[in-house]
C-alpha positions, 0 to 999 in steps of 0.5 A, a space after each residue: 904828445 911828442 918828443 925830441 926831434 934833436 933825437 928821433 926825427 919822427 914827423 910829430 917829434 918837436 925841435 928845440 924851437 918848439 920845446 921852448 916856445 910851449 915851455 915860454 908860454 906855460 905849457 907843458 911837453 908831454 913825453 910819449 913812450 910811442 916806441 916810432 918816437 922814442 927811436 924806431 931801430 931801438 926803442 927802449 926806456 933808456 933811449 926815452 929817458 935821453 928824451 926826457 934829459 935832453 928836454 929838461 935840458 932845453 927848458 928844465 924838468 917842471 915843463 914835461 909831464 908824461 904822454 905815455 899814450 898807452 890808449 892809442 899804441 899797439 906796440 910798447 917799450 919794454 919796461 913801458 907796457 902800462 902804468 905798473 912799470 911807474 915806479 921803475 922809470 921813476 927810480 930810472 929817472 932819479 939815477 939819471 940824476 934827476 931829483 926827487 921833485 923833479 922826478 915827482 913833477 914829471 911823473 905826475 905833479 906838473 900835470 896837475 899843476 898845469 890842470 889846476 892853472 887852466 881850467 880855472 
């Protein structure tokens, strides 16, 4: 789980490079809501879905999925602290324009996609 080091240069956040060589290979970036990597002066959902704009633009929104890490963060963004706060980063996620598949893809259906694609 990583995200956009063109945005946060965090040592585990990808550069574009990498962003697309997991797309070329049929992988998936999985975006995490750690708030270090989202931006350490202002982690909030608005600064992680520049992340996820600035991804989609590099390799299109059918190669992210979500890594939220909610299992291994001690500190969350607000409006990111668990799984109940899906459906309001989907509706963020659709007023930035993205659309309605699209937004299903990263919420949920590219991962599993991506699974049913692997372990087969």
């Amino acid at each position: 789980h990583a995200n956009c080091a063109a945005l946060c240069r965090h040592p585990r956040n990808l550069d574009d490079r990498q962003i697309r060589a997991l797309a070329e290979k049929g992988g998936l970036v999985g975006l995490t809501f750690a708030p270090s990597f989202v931006d350490p002066d202002h982690p909030t959902v608005e600064r992680f879905l520049d992340h996820v704009e600035h991804a989609a633009g590099l390799v299109g929104p059918q190669a992210l999925a979500l890594g939220s890490d909610f299992d291994g963060i001690g500190e969350t963004i607000p409006g990111l602290e668990n799984p109940a706060c899906f459906p309001g980063l989907a509706g963020a996620l659709l007023a930035r324009g993205f659309s309605e598949p699209e937004v299903r893809g990263i919420m949920g259906e590219n991962l599993v996609r991506y699974l049913g694609r692997v372990l087969k």
